[in-house]
C-alpha positions as CSV (number, residue, x, y, z in Angstrom):
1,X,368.1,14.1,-27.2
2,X,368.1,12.2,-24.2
3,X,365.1,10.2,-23.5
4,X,363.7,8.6,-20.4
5,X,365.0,4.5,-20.1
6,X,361.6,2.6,-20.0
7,X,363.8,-0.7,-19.5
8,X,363.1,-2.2,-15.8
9,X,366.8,-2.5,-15.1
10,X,367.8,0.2,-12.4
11,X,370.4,2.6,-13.5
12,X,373.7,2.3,-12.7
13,X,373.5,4.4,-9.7
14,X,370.0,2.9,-8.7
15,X,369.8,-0.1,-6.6
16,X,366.6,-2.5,-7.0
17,X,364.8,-3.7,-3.6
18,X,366.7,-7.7,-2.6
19,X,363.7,-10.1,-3.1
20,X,364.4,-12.9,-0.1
21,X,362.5,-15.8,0.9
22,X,360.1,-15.8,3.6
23,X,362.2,-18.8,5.5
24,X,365.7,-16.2,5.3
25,X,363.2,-12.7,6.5
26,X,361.4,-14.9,9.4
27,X,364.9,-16.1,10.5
28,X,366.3,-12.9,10.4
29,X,363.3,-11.5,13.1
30,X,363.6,-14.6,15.2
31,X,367.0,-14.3,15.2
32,X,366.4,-10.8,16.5
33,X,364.0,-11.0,18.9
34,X,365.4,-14.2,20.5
35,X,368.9,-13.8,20.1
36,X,370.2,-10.3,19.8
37,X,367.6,-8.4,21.9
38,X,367.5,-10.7,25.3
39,X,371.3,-10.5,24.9
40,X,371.2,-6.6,24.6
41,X,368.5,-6.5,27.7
42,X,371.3,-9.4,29.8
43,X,374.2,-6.8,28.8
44,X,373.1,-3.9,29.7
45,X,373.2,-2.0,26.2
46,X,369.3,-1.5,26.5
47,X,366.7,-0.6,29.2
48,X,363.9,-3.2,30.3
49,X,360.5,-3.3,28.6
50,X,358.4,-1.8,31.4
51,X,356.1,-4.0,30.0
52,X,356.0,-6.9,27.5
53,X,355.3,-6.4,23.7
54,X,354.2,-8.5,21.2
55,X,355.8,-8.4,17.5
56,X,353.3,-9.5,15.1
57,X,353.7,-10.7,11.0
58,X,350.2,-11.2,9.8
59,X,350.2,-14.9,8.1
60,X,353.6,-15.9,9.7
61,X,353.9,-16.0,13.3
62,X,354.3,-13.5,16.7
63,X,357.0,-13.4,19.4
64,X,356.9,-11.8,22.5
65,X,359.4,-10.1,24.4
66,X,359.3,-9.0,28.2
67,X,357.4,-10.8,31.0
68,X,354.0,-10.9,31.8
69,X,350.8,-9.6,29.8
70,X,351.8,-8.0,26.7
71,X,350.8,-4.1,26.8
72,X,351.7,-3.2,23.2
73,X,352.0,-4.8,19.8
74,X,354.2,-4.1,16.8
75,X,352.5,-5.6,13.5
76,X,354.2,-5.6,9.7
77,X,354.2,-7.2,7.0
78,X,356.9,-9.9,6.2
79,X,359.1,-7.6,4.5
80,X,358.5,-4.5,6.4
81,X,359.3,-6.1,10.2
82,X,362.4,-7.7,9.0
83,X,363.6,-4.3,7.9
84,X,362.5,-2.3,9.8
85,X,363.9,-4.7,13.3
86,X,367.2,-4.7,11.6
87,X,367.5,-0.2,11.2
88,X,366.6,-0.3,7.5
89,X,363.2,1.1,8.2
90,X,361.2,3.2,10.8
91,X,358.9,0.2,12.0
92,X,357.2,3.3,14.7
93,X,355.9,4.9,11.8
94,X,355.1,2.0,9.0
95,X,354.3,-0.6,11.8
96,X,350.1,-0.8,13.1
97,X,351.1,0.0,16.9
98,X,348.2,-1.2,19.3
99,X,348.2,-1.0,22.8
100,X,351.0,1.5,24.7
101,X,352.5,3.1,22.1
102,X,355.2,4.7,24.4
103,X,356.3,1.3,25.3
104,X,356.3,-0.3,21.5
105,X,358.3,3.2,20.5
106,X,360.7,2.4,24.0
107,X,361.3,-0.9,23.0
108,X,362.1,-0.4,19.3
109,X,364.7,2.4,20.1
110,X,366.4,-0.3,22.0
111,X,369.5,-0.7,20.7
112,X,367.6,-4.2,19.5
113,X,371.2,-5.6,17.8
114,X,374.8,-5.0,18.7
């Protein structure tokens, strides 16, 4: 009779969720939003903001990206922005979106990275 593991190691076909440090997640979004994207926007490979947009981690820090007044703003959790800015996540659905949504959604098609 086969029973259900109750042992907290994931199955063999099961991955578990990487635990990182906050130092390697908020490097990985700066290096993002300050390398990757203006690169993207100076190539070519994505369209301008129409407006600028402010991405938010409660607790951490913001960046902003496009000129002038920010018109949207893109706020996650640690964990959730750094996944979600790097395609492992759907930040325009688990992200709190404030301000012009069309523009945050715009923006976070991008392509963001190469």
């Amino acid at each position: 009779m086969n029973t259900p593991s109750t042992s907290s190691t994931p199955a063999k076909h099961q991955l578990a969720d990487p635990v990182f440090a906050e130092d390697f997640l908020l490097d990985g979004i700066d290096e993002i939003l300050t390398m990757f994207t203006p690169r993207q926007l100076r190539l070519g490979r994505m369209p301008q903001p129409k407006g600028a947009v402010i991405f938010h981690v409660p607790g951490a820090r913001s960046w902003k990206l496009g000129q002038g007044v920010a018109e949207a703003s893109i706020a996650a959790p640690l964990h959730g922005m750094y996944l979600g800015l790097w395609g492992r996540s759907n930040l325009a659905e688990t992200a709190l979106i404030e301000g012009d949504k069309a523009l945050a959604v715009q923006v976070l098609q991008g392509p963001l990275t190469p």
